[in-house]
C-alpha positions as CSV (number, residue, x, y, z in Angstrom):
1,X,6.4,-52.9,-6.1
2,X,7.2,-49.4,-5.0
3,X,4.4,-46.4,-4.0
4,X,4.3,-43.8,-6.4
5,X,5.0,-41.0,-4.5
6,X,2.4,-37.9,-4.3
7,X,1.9,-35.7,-7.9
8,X,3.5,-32.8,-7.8
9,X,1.0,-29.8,-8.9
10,X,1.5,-28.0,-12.1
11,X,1.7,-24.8,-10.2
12,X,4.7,-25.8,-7.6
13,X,6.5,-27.7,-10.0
14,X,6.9,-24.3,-11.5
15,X,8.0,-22.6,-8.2
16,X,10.9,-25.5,-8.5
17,X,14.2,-24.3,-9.1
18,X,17.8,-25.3,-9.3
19,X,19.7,-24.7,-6.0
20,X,23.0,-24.6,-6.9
21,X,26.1,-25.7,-3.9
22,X,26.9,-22.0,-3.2
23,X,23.2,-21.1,-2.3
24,X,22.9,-23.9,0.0
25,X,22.3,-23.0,4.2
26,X,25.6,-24.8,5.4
27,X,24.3,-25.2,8.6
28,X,27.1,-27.5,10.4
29,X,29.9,-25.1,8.7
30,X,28.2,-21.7,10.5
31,X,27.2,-24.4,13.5
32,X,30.9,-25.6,13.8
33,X,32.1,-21.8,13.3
34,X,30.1,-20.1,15.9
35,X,31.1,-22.8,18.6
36,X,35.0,-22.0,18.0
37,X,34.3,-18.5,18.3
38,X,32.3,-18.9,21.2
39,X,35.0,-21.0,22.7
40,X,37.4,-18.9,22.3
41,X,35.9,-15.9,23.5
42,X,35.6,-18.1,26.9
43,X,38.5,-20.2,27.1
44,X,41.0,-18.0,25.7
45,X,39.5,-14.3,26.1
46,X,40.0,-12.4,29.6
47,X,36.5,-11.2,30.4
48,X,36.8,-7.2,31.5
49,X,35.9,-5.6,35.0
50,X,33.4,-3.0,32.9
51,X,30.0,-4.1,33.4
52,X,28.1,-1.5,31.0
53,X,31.3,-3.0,28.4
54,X,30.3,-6.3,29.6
55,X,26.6,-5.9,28.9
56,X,27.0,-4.5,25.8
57,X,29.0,-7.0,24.4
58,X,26.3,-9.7,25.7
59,X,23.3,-8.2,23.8
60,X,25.5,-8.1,20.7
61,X,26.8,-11.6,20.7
62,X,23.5,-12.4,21.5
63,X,21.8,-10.8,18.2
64,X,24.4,-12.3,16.0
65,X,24.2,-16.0,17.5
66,X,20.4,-15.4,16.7
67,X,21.5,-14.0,13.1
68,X,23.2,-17.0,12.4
69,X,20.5,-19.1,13.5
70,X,18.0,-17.4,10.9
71,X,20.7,-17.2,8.4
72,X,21.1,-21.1,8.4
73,X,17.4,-22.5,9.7
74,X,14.7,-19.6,8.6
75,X,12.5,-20.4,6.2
76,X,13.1,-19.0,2.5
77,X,11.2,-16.2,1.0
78,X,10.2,-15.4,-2.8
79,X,13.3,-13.7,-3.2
80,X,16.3,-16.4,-3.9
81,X,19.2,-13.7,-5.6
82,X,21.7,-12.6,-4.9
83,X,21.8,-15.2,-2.1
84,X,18.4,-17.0,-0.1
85,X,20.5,-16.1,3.1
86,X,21.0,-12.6,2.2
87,X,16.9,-12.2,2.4
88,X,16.9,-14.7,5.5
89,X,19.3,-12.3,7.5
90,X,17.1,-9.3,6.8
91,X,14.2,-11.5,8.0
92,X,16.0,-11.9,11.2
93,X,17.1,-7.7,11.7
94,X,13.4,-7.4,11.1
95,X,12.8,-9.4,14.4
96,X,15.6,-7.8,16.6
97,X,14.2,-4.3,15.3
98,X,10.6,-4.9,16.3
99,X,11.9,-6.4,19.4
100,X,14.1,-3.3,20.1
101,X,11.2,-1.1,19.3
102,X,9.0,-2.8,21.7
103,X,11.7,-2.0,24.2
104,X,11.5,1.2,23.8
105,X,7.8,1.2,24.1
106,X,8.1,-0.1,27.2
107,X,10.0,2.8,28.9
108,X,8.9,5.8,30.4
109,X,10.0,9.4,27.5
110,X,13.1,9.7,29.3
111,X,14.5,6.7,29.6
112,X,14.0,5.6,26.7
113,X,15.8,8.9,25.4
114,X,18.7,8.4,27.7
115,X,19.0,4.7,26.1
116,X,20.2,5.6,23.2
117,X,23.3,7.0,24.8
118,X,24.6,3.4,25.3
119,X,23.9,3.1,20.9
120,X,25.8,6.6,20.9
121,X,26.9,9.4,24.1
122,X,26.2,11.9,21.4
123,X,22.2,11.3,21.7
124,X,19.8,11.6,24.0
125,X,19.9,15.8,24.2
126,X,17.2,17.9,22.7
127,X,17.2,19.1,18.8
128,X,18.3,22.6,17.9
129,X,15.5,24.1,16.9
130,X,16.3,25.3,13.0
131,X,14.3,27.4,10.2
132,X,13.4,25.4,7.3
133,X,10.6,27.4,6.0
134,X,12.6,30.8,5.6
135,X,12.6,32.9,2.3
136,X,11.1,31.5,-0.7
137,X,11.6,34.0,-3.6
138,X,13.0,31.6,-6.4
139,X,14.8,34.5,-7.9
140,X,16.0,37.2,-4.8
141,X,16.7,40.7,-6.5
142,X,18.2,41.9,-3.2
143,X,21.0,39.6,-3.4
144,X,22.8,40.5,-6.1
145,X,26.2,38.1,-5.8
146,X,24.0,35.5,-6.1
147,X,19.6,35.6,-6.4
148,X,19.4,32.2,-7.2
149,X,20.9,31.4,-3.5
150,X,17.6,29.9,-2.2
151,X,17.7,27.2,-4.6
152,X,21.1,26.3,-4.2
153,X,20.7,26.1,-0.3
154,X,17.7,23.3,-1.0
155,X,20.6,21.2,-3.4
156,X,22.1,19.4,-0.6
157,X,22.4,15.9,0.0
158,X,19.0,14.9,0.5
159,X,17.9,15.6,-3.5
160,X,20.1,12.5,-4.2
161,X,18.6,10.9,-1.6
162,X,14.7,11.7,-2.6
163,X,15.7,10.7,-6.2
164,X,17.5,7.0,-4.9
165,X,14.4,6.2,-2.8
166,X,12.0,6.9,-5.2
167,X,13.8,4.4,-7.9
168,X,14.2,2.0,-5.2
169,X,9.9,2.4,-3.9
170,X,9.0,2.6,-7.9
171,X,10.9,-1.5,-7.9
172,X,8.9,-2.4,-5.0
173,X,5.5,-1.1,-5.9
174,X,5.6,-2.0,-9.8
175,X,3.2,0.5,-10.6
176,X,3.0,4.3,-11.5
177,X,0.3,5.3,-10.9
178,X,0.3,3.8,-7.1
179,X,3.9,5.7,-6.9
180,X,2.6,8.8,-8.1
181,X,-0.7,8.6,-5.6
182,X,1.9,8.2,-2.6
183,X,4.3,10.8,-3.7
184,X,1.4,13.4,-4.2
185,X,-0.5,12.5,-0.6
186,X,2.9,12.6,1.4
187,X,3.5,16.2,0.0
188,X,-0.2,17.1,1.0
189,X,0.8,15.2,4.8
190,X,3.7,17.7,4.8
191,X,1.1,20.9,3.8
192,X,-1.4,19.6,6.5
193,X,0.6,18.4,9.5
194,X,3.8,21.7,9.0
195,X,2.7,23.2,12.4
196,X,3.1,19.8,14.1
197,X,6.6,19.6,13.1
198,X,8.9,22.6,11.3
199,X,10.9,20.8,8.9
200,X,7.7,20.0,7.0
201,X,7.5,24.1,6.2
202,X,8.6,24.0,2.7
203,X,8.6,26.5,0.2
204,X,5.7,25.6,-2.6
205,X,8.7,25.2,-5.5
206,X,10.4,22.8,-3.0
207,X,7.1,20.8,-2.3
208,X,5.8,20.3,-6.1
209,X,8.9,21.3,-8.3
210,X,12.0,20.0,-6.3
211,X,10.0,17.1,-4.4
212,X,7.4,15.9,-6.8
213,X,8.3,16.4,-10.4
214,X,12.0,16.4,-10.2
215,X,13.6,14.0,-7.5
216,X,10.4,11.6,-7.4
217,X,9.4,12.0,-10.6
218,X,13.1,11.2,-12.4
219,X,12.8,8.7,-10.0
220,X,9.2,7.1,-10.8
221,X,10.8,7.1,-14.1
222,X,13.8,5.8,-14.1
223,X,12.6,2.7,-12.3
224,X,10.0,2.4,-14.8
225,X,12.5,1.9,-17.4
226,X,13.9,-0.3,-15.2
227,X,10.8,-2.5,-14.5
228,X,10.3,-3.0,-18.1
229,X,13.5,-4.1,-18.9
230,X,13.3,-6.7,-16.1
231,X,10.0,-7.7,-17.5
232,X,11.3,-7.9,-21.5
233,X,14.8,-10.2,-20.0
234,X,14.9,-13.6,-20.9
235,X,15.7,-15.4,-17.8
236,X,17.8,-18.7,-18.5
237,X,20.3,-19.6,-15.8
238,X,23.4,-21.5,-16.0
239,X,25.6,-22.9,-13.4
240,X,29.0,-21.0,-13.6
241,X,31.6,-23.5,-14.0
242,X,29.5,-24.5,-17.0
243,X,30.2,-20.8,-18.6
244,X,33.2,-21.7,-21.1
245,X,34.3,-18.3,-21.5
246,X,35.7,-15.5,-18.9
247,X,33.5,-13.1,-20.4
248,X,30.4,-15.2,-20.2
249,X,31.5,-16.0,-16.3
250,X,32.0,-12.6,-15.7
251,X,28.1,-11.7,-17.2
252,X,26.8,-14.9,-15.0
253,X,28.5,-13.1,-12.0
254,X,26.8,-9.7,-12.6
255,X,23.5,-11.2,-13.8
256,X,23.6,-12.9,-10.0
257,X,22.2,-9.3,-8.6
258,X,19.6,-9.5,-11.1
259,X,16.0,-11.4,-10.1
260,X,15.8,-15.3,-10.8
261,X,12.5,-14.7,-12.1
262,X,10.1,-11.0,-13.1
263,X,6.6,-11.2,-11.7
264,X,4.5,-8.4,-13.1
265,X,2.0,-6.6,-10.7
266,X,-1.2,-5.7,-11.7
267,X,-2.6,-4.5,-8.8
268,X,-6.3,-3.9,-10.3
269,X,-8.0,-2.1,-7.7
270,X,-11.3,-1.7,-9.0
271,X,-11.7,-5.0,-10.0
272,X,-13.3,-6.2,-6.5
273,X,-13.6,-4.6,-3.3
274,X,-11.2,-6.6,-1.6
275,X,-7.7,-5.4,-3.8
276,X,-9.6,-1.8,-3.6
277,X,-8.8,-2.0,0.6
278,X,-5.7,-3.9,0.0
279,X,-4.3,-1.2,-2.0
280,X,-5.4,1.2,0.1
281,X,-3.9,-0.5,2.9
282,X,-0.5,-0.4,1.3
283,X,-0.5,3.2,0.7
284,X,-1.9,3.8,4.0
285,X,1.2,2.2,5.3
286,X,3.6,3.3,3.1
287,X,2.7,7.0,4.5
288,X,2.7,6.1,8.2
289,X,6.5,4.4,7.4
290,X,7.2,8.0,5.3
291,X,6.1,9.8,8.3
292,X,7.2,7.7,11.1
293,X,10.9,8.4,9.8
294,X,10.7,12.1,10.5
295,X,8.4,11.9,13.6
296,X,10.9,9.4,15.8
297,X,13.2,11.2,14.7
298,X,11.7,14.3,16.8
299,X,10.4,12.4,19.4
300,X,13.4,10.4,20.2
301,X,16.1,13.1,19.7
302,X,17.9,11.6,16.5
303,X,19.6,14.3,14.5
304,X,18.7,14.1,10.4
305,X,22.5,13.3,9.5
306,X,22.7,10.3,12.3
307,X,23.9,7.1,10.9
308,X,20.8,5.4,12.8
309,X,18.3,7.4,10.3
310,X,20.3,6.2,7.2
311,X,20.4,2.2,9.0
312,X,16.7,2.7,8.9
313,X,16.3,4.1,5.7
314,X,18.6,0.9,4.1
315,X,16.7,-1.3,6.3
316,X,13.3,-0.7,5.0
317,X,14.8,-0.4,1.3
318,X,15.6,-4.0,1.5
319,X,12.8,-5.6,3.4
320,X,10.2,-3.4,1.7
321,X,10.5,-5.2,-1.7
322,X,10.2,-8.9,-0.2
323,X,6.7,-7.5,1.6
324,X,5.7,-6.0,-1.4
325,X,6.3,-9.4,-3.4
326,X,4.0,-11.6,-0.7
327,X,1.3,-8.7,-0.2
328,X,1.0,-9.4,-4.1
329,X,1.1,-13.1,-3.5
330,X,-1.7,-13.2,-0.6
331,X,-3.8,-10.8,-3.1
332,X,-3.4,-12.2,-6.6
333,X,-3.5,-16.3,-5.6
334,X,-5.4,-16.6,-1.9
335,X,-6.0,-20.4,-2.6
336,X,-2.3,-21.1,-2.8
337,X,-1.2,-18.2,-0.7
338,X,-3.2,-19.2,2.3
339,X,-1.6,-16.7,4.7
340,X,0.3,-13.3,5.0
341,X,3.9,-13.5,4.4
342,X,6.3,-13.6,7.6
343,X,8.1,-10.5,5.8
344,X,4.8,-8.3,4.8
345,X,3.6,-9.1,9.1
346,X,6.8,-8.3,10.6
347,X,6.8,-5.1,8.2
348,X,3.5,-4.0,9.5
349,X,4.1,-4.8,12.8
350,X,6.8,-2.5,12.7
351,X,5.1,0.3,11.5
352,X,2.2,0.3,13.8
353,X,5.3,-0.1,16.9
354,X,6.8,2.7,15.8
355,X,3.5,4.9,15.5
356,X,2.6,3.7,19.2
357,X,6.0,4.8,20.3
358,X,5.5,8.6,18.1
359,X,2.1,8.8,20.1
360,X,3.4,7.9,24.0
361,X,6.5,9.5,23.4
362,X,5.3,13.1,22.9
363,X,0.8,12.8,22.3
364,X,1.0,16.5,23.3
365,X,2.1,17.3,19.3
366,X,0.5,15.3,17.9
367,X,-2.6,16.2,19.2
368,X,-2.3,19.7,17.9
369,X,-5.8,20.5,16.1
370,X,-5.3,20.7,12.3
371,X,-6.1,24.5,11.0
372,X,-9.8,24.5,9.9
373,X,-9.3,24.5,5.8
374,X,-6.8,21.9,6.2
375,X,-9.3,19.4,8.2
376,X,-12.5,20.8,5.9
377,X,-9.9,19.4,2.7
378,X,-9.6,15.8,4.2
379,X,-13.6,15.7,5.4
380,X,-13.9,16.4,1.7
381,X,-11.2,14.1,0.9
382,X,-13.0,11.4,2.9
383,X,-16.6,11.8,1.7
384,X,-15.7,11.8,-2.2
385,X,-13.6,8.5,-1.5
386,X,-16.3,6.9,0.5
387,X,-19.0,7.9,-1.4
388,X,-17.0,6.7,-4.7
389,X,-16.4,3.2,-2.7
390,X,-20.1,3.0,-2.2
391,X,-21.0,3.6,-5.7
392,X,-18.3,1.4,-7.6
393,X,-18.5,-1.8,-5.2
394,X,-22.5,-1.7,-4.1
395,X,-24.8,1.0,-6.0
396,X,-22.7,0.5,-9.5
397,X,-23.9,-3.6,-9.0
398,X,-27.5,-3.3,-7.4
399,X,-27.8,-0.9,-10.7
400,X,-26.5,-3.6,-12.5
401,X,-27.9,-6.5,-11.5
402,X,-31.8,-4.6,-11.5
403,X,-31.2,-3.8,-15.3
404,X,-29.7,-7.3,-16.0
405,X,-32.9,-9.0,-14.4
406,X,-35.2,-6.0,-16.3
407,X,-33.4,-7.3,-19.8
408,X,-34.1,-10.8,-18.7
409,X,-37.9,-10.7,-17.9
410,X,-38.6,-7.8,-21.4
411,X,-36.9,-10.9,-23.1
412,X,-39.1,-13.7,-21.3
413,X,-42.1,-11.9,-22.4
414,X,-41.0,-11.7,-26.0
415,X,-39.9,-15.2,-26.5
416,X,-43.8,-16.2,-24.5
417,X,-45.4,-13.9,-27.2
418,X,-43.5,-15.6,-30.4
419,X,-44.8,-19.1,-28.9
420,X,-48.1,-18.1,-28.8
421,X,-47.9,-16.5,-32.1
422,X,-46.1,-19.6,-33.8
423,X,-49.4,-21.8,-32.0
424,X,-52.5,-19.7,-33.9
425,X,-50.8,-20.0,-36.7
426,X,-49.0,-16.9,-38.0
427,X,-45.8,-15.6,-36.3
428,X,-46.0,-12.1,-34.2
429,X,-44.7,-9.7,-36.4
430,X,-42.6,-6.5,-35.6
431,X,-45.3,-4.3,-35.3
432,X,-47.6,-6.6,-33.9
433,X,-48.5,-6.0,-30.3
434,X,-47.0,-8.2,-27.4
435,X,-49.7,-10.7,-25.5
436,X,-50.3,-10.2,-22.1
437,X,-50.4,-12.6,-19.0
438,X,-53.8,-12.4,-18.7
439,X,-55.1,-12.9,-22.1
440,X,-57.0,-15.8,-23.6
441,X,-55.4,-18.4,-25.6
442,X,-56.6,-18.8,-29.0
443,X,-58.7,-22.1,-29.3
444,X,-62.2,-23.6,-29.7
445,X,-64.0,-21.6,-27.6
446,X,-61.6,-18.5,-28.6
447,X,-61.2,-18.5,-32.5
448,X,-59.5,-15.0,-31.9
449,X,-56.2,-14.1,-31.2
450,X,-55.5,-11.8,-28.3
451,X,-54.9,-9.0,-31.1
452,X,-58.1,-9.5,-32.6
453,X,-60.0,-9.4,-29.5
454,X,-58.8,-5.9,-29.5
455,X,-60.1,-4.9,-32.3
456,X,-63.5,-6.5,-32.4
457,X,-66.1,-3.4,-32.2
458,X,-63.4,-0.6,-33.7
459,X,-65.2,0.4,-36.8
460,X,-63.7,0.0,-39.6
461,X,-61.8,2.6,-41.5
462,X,-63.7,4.4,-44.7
């Protein structure tokens, strides 16, 4: 009587999940709220005489009316906790940021430097320049208050930092030995590319003791640990009213911050040439975002300390996971993952913006020639990864396949010389010699066997 409606695949029936009431979009309640504040502001609200007031106030309202569009109507990623629209609004900053970037592109050096006095008056003046190279003696006998004061001037408020980012790159990435590979190469960036910009001149101890073994390192670890207790949790979720207890409530509330569901990445990148680019693809741009933080940072005039470095840092931190997750997706499952995910384009987007603004914005530094036994390192560098590329994806299999079909035809010919042994009569023994293509086969005409017309006219042994 009724049409059975289309089967649901195994596969999305298990991408199916309860939506509880709270997680729900609400669009008429955000709808019905933004057109009450929007009244207000015009029926009630005396609009000012300052037009640079009056401008900035537009652009804002105008970002947060698109916010609350995205919040409400964007579609859903893979992340659903703590909230969908918590992932949806950082879907949307992504968009204003890429759009303000291309802004930016768009102006000539100085006025896009002189912009950023309308973010903050404080900006758009040049850097001081400062030392950060300096004296590297671990232990400096010719202080003698204090010879361990080198040390204690690297302990500032960035080792905290190095350590935080790390545990938070080691959840996106899943993987140690891709976090170690990218911690390593960024420390070699800094070696190679210190007389572009000074605050790359570190002292070795900083670079490989500080940097890579304590503040990454702890960190790599630490959100290992992490990792695989997400993976070992039994995830089994119950609505929160249905919680009889406070302290069970309490647990659902905390567990909220936790992931709906653990996907483990195995990124395998030998395992066909295709995850072998992607990989390298992702720590190709995980290095340009690493290094586009401290090169806009020089080019546009932004102090270390401002707040719009940190918004950066946090924005990345919470979009980098989400891009991770559908990179992963698009690799791992192409036939259901058709296409890139919105996050993982808008990410890379970014970071190519943000390089084309490094290189208009100041192409005289960065077209510094490399010292020669730095640039002799990454021709080396190049050739050994190229070369090893070659060998694992095309010579390893034409090697391969040439000894496979080798086995095949040695195996032919055996099984061709046991038939025509099983035919005169006797089966070929071990020791007896293999027929060839072109000998007779044994019959009326030829009572021999191919072995004994070998032998006929040997005389015979005494």
């Amino acid at each position: 009587m009724f049409a059975a409606g289309p089967e649901v695949s195994p596969v999305k029936r298990s991408l199916v999940r309860n939506v509880y009431p709270a997680e729900r979009a609400h669009t008429l309640t955000v709808l019905c709220i933004l057109t009450c504040v929007l009244g207000y502001v015009t029926l009630l609200e005396e609009t000012p005489r300052d037009t640079a007031y009056n401008t900035k106030r537009g652009i804002v309202a105008s970002i947060l009316v698109f916010l609350c569009f995205g919040v409400t109507q964007a579609k859903d990623g893979p992340f659903s906790r703590p909230h969908p629209a918590y992932w949806r609004f950082w879907l949307c900053v992504s968009v204003v940021y890429e759009l303000f970037l291309i802004f930016i592109l768009f102006q000539t050096v100085q006025d896009g430097r002189q912009f950023l006095k309308y973010v903050d008056p404080r900006l758009g003046v040049p850097l001081p320049e400062r030392d950060y190279g300096g004296n590297c003696l671990i232990y400096d006998a010719d202080n003698e208050s204090d010879p361990f004061h080198n040390v204690w001037d690297k302990l500032d408020g960035f080792v905290p930092a190095h350590f935080l980012g790390w545990y938070l790159k080691t959840l996106m990435i899943r993987d140690w030995w891709m976090c170690m590979i990218v911690s390593v190469m960024f420390e070699f960036l800094e070696y190679s590319l210190e007389h572009q910009l000074p605050n790359f001149s570190e002292c070795w101890w900083d670079h490989w003791i500080m940097d890579v073994l304590v503040c990454n390192g702890l960190g790599i670890y630490c959100g290992m640990k992490t990792l695989e207790w997400l993976s070992l949790k039994t995830y089994k979720w119950q609505g929160l009213w249905n919680i009889p207890t406070y302290k069970g409530k309490m647990k659902r509330i905390v567990f909220q911050f936790t992931p709906y569901s653990w996907v483990r990445f195995e990124w395998k990148p030998a395992s066909s040439l295709r995850r072998w680019l992607a990989v390298c693809g992702i720590i190709l741009v995980f290095l340009l975002a690493e290094l586009n933080t401290f090169y806009l940072k020089f080019v546009l005039w932004l102090p270390p300390e401002h707040y719009l470095v940190l918004l950066r840092l946090v924005f990345f931190v919470n979009v980098g996971g989400v891009a991770m997750r559908e990179i992963y997706d698009f690799m791992d499952d192409p036939k259901l993952h058709k296409k890139l995910g919105q996050q993982a384009w808008l990410v890379a987007a970014i970071t190519a913006t943000e390089l084309l603004i490094v290189v208009k914005y100041d192409p005289h530094t960065l077209t510094l020639s490399l010292p020669f036994y730095i640039a002799q390192c990454w021709v080396l560098g190049s050739v050994l990864l190229l070369t090893w590329t070659a060998w694992r994806f095309f010579l390893r299999d034409i090697t391969l396949r040439y000894k496979e079909t080798r086995r095949q035809k040695q195996q032919s010919r055996g099984d061709q010389g046991r038939a025509v042994g099983s035919m005169d009569g006797h089966p070929l023994g071990p020791d007896d010699p293999l027929p060839r293509p072109d000998d007779p086969l044994p019959g009326p005409d030829n009572p021999q066997g191919p072995g004994e017309a070998e032998m006929e006219g040997v005389p015979a042994l005494n």
